[in-house]
C-alpha positions in Angstrom: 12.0 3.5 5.1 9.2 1.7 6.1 6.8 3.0 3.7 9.2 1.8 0.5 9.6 -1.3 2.2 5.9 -2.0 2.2 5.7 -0.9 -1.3 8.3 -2.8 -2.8 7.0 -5.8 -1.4 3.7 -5.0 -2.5 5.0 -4.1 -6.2 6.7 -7.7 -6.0 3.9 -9.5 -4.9 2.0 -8.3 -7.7 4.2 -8.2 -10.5 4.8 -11.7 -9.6 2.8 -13.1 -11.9 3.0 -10.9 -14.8 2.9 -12.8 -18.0 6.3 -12.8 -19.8 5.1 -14.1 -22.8 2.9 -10.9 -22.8 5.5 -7.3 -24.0 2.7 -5.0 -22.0 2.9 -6.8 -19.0 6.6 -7.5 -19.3 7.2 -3.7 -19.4 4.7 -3.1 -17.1 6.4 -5.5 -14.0 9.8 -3.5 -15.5 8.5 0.0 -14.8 6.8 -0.8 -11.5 9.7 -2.6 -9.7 12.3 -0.2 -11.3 10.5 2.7 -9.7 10.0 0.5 -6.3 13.5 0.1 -6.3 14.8 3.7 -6.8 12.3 4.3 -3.9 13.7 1.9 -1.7 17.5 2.6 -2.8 16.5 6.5 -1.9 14.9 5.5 1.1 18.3 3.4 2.6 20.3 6.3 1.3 18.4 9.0 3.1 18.6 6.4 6.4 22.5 5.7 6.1 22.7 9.8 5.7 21.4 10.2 9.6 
């Protein structure tokens, strides 16, 4: 769990300061912290499991 810890802070960090006025970047941050989340989610279910 570690590991999508660290990432999901890291993908926050630097989605941060996407620009919102900007659709690319907007959909960009989306993507990122959607996928850092699933991780994370998947990595407290798979702890919870033991």
């Amino acid at each position: 769990m570690g590991f999508a810890l660290e990432t999901a802070r890291d993908s926050l960090a630097k989605q941060a300061g996407a620009n919102i006025h900007d659709h690319r970047a907007t959909l960009t941050a989306a993507v990122v912290l959607d996928i850092a989340l699933r991780n994370l989610v998947a990595a407290l279910d798979r702890k919870a499991s033991q």
